[in-house]
Each structure stands twice: as structure tokens, then as C-alpha cells.
Biopython code that builds the backbone (N, CA, C, O; Angstrom):
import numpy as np
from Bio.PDB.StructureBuilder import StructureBuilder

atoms = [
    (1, "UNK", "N", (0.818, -1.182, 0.000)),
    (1, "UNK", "CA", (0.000, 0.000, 0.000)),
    (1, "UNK", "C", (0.870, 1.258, 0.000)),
    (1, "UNK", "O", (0.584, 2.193, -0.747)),
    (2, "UNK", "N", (1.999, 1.309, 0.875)),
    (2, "UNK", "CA", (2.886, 2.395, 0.623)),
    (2, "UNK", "C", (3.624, 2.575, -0.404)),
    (2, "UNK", "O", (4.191, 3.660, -0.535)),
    (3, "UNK", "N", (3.781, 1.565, -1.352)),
    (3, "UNK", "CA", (4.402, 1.952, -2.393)),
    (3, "UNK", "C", (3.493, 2.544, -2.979)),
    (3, "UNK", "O", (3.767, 3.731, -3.161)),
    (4, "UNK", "N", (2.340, 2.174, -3.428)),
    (4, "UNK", "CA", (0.953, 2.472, -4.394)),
    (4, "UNK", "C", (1.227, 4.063, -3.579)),
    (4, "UNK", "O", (1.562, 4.963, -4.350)),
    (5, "UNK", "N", (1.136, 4.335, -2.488)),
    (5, "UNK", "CA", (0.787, 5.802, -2.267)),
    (5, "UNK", "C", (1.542, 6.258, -2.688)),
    (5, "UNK", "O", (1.163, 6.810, -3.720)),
    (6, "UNK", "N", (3.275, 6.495, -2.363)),
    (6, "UNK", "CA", (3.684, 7.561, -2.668)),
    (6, "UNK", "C", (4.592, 6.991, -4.153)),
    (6, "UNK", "O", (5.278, 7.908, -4.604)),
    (7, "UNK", "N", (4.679, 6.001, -4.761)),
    (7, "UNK", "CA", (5.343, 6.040, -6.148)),
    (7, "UNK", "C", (4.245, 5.983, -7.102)),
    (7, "UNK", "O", (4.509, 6.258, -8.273)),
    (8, "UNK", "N", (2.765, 5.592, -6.706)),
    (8, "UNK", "CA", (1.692, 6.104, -7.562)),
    (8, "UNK", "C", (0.980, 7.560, -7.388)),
    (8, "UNK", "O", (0.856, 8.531, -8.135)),
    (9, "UNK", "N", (0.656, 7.325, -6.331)),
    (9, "UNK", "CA", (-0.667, 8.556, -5.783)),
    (9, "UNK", "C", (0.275, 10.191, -5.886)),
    (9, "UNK", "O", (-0.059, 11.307, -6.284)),
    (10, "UNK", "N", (1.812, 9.523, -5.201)),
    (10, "UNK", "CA", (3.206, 10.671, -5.152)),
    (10, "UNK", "C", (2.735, 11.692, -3.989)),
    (10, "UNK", "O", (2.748, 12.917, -3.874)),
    (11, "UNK", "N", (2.223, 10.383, -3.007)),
    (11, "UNK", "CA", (1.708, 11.287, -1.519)),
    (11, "UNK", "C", (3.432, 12.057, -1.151)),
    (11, "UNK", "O", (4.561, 11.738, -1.525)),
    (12, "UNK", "N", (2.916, 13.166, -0.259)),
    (12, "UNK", "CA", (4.246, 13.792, 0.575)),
    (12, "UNK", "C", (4.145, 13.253, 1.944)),
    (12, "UNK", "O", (5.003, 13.549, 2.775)),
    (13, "UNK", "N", (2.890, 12.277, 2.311)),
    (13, "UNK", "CA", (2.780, 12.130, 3.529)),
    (13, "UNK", "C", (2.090, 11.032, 3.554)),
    (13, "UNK", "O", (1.331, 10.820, 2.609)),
    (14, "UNK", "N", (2.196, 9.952, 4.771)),
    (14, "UNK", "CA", (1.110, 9.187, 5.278)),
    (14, "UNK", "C", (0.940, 8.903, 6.782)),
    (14, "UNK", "O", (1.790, 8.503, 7.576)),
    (15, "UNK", "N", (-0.268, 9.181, 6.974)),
    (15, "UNK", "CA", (-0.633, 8.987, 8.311)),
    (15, "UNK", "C", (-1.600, 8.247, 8.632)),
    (15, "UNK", "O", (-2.660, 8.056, 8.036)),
    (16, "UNK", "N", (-1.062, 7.654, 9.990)),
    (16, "UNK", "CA", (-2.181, 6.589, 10.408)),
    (16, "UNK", "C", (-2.443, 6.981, 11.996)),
    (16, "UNK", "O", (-1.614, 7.729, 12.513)),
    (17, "UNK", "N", (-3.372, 6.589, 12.661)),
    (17, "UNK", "CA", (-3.859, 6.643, 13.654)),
    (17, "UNK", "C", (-4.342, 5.884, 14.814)),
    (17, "UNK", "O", (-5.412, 6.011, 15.408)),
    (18, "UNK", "N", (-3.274, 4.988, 15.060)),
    (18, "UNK", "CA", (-3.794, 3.533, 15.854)),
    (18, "UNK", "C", (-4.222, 3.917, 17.632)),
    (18, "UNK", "O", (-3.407, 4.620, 18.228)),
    (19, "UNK", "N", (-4.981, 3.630, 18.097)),
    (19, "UNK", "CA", (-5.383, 3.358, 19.990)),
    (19, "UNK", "C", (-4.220, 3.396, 20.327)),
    (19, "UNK", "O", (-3.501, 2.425, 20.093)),
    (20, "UNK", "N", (-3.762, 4.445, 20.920)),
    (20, "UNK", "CA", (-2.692, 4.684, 22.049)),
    (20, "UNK", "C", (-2.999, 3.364, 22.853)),
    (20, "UNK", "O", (-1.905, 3.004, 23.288)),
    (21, "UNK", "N", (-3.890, 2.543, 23.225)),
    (21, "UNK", "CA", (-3.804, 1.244, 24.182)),
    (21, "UNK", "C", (-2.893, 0.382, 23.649)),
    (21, "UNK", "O", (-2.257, -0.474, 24.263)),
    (22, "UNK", "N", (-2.833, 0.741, 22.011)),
    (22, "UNK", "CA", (-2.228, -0.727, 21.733)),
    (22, "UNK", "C", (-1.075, -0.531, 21.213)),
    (22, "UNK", "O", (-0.891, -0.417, 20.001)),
    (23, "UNK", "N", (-0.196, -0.474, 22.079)),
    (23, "UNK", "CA", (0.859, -0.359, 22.584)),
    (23, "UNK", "C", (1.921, -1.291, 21.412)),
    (23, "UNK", "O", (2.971, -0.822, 20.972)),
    (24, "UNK", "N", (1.487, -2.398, 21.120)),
    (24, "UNK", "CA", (1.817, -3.148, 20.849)),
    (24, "UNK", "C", (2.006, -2.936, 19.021)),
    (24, "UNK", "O", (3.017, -3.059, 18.330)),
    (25, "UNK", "N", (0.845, -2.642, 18.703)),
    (25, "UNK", "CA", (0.630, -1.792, 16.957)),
    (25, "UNK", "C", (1.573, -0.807, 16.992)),
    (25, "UNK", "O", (2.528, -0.785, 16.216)),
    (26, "UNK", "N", (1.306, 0.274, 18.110)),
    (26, "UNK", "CA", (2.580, 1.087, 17.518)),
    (26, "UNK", "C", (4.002, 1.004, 17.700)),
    (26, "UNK", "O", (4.920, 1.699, 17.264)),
    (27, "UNK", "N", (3.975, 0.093, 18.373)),
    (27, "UNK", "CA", (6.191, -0.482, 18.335)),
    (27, "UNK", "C", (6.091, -0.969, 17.030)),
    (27, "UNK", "O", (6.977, -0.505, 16.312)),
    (28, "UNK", "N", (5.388, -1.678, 16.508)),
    (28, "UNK", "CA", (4.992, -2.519, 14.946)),
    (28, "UNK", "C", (5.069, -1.678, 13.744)),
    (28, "UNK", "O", (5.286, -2.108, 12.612)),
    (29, "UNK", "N", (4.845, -0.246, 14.118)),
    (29, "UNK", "CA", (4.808, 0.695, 13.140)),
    (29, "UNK", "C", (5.415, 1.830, 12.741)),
    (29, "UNK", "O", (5.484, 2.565, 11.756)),
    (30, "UNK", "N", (6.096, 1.658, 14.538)),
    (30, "UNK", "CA", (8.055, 2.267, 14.288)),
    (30, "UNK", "C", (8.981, 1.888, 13.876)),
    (30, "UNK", "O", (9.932, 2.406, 13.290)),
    (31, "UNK", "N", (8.527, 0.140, 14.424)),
    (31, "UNK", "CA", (9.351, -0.853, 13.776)),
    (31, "UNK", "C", (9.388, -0.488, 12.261)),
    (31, "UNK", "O", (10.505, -0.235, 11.808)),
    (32, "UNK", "N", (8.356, -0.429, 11.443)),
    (32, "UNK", "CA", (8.614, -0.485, 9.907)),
    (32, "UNK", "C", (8.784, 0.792, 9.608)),
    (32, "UNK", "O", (9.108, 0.864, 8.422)),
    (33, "UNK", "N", (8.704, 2.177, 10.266)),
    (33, "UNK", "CA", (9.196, 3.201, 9.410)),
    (33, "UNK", "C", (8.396, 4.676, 9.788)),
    (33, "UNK", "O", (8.834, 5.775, 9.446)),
    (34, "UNK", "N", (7.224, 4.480, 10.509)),
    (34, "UNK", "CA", (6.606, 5.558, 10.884)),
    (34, "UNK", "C", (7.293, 6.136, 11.687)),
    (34, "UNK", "O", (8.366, 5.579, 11.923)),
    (35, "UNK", "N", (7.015, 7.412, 12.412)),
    (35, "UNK", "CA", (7.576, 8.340, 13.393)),
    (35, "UNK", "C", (6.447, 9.153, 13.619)),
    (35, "UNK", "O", (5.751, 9.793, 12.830)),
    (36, "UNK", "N", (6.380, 8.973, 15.171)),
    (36, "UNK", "CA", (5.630, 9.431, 16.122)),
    (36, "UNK", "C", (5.299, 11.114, 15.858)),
    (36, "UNK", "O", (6.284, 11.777, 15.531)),
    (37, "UNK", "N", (4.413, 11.607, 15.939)),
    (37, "UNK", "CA", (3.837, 13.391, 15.000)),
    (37, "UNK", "C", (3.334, 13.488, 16.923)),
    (37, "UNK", "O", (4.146, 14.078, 17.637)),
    (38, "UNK", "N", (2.591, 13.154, 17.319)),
    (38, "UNK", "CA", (2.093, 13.959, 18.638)),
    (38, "UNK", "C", (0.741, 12.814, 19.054)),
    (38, "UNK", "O", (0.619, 11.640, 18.702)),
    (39, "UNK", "N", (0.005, 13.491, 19.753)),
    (39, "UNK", "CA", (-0.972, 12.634, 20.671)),
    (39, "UNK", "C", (-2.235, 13.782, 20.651)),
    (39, "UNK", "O", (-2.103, 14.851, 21.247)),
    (40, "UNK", "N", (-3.023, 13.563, 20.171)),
    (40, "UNK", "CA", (-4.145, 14.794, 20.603)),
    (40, "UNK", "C", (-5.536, 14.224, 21.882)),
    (40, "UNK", "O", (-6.466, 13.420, 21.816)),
    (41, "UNK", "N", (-5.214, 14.786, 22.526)),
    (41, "UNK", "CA", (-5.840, 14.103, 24.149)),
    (41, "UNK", "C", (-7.161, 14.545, 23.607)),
    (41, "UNK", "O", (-7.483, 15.581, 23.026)),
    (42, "UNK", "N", (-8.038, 13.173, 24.053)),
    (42, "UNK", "CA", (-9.453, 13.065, 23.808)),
    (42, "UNK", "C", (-10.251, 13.501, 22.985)),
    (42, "UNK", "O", (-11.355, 14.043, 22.940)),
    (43, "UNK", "N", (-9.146, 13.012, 22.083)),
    (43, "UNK", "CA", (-9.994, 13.370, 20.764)),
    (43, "UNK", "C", (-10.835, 12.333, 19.785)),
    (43, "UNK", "O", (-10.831, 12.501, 18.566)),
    (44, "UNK", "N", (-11.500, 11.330, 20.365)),
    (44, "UNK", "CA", (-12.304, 10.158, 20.054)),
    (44, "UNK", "C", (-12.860, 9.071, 21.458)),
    (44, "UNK", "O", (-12.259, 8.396, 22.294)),
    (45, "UNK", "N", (-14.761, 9.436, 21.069)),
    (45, "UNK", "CA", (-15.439, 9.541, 21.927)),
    (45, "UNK", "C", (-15.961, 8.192, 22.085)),
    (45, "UNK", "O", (-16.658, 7.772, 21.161)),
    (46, "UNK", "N", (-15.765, 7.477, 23.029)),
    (46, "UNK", "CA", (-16.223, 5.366, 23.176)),
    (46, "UNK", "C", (-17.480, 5.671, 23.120)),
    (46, "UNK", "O", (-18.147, 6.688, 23.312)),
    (47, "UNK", "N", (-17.720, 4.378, 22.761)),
    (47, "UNK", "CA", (-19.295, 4.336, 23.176)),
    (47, "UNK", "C", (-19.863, 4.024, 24.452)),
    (47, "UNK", "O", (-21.038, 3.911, 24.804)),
    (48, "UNK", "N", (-18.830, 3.914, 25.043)),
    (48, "UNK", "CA", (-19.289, 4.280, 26.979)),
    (48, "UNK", "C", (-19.286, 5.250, 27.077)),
    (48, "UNK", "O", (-19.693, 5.604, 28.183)),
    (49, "UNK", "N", (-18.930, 6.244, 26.252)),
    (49, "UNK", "CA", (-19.087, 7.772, 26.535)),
    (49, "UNK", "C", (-17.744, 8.640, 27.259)),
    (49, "UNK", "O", (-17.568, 9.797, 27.642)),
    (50, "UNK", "N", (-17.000, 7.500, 27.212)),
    (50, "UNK", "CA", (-15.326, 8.024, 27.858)),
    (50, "UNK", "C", (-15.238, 8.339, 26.536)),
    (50, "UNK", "O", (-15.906, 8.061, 25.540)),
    (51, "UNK", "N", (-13.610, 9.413, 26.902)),
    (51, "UNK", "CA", (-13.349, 9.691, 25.949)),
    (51, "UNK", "C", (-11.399, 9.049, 25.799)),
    (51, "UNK", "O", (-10.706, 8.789, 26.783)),
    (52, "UNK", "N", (-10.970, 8.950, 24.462)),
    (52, "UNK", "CA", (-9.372, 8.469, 24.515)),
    (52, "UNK", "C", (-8.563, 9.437, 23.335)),
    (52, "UNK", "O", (-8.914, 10.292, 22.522)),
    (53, "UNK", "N", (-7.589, 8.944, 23.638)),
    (53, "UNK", "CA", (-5.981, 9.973, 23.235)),
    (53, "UNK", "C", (-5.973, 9.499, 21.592)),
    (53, "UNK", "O", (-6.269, 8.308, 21.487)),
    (54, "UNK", "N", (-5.777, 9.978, 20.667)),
    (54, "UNK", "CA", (-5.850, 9.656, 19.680)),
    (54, "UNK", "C", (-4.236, 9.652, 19.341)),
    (54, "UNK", "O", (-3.955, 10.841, 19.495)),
    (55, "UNK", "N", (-3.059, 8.998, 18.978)),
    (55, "UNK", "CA", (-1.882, 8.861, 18.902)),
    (55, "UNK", "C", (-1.452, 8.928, 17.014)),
    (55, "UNK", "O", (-1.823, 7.869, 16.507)),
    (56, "UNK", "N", (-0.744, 9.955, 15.873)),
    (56, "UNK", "CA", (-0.938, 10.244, 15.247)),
    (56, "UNK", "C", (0.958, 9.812, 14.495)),
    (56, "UNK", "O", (1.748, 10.590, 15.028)),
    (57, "UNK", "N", (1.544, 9.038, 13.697)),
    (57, "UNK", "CA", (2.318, 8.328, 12.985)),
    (57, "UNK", "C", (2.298, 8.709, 11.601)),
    (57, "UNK", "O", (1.430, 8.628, 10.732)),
    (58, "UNK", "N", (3.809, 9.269, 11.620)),
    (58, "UNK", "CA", (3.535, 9.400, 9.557)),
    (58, "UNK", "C", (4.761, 8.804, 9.191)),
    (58, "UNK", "O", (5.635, 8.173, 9.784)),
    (59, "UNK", "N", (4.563, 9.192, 8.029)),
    (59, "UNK", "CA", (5.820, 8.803, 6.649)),
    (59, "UNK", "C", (5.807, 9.326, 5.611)),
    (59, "UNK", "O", (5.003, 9.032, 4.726)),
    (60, "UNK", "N", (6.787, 10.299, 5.502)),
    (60, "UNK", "CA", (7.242, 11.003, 4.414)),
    (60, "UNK", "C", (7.925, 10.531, 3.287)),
    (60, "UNK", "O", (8.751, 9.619, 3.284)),
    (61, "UNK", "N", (7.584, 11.123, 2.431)),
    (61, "UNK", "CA", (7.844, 10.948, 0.647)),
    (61, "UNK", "C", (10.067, 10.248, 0.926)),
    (61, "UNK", "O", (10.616, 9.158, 0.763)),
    (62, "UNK", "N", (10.543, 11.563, 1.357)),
    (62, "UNK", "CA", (11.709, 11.384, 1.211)),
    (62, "UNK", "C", (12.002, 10.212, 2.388)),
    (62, "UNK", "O", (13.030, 9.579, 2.148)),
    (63, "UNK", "N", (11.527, 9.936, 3.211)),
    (63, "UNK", "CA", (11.950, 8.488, 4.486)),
    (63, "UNK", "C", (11.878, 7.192, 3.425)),
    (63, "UNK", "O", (12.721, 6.296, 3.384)),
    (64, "UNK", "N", (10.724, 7.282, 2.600)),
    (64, "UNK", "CA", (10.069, 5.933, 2.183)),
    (64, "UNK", "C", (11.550, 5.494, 1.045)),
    (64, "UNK", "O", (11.876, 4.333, 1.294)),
    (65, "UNK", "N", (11.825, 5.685, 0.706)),
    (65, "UNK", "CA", (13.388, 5.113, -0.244)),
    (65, "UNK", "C", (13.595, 3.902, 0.682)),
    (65, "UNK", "O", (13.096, 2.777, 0.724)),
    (66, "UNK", "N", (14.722, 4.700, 1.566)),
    (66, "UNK", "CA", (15.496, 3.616, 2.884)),
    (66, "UNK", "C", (14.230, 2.790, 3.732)),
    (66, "UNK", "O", (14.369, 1.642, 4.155)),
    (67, "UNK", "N", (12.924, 3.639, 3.899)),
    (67, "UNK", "CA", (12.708, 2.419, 4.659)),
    (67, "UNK", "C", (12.012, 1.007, 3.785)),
    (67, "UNK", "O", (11.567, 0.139, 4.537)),
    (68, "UNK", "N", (11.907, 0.761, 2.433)),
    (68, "UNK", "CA", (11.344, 0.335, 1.368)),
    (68, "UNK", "C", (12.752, -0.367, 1.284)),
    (68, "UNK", "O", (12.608, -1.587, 1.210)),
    (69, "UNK", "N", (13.816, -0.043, 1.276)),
    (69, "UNK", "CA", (15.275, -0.854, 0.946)),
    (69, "UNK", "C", (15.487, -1.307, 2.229)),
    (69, "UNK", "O", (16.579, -1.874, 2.183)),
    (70, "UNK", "N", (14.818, -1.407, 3.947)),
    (70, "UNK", "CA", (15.339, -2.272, 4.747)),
    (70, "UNK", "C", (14.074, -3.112, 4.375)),
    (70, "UNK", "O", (14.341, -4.247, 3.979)),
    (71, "UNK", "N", (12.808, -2.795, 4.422)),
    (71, "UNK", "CA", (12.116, -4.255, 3.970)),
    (71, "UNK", "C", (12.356, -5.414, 3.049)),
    (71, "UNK", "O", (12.294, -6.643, 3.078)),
    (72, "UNK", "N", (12.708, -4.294, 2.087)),
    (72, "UNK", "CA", (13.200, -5.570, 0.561)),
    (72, "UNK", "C", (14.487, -6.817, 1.451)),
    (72, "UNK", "O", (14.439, -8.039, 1.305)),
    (73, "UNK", "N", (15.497, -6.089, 2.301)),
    (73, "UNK", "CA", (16.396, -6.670, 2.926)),
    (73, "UNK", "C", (16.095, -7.465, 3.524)),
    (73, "UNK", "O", (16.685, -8.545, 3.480)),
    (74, "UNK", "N", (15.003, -7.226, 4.358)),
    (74, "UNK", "CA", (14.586, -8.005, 5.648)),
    (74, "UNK", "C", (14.464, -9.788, 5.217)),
    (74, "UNK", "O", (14.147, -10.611, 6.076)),
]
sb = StructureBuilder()
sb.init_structure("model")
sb.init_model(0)
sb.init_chain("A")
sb.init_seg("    ")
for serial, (resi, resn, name, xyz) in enumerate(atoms, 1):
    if name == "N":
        sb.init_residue(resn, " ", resi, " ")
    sb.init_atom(name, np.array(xyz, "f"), 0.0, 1.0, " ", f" {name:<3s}", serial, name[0])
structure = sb.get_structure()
């Protein structure tokens, strides 16, 4: 999918947005190449009516080269 974005679509950016709970997705998604942008506190409302941290991951046009040449490696 990241190739399709930025060597088709020729995004400058991609961002994703996983549950700050899951702790576990986002080591998974540093692991492959994202970098942490910020946290915007309670900004998505449960349906218990709590509210949670929305945690915000991108990847830029110029990162995606090298991190596309450690996958091919991997």
C-alpha cells in the first residue's frame, strides 16, 4: 500500500492513527518506518461515553526510499 501511495498517488505524507492502548501496533509501526507526529488528548469519543488519546504516525515521501530498501532486505 505504501508503495501504491507515494510512487503512484506521489503522496508527501502518510498517516495513520492507531489506539494509544495498543501499545503493541505502535512499536509494529516504528518498527517499519513511521515516526511518532504527537498525541491529541481526547480526541475520540467510546461508546461508553469516555473519551481516549488519539496517537498520530507518519511517513514522508523522502523516508520511504530507505525504509522500502530495509524491507526488501529483511
Amino acid at each position: 500500500m505504501l508503495d501504491y501511495l507515494f510512487e503512484v498517488k506521489h503522496l508527501h505524507r502518510v498517516t495513520i492513527d492507531p489506539d494509544v492502548r495498543n501499545a503493541r501496533a505502535v512499536r509494529a509501526y516504528e518498527k517499519s518506518g513511521f515516526r511518532i507526529d504527537g498525541i491529541l488528548r481526547h480526541n475520540e469519543k467510546r461508546d461508553d461515553g469516555t473519551y481516549a488519546d488519539t496517537q498520530y504516525l507518519s511517513l514522508l515521501e523522502d523516508e520511504w526510499p530507505e525504509v522500502k530498501q530495509r524491507w526488501l532486505n529483511a
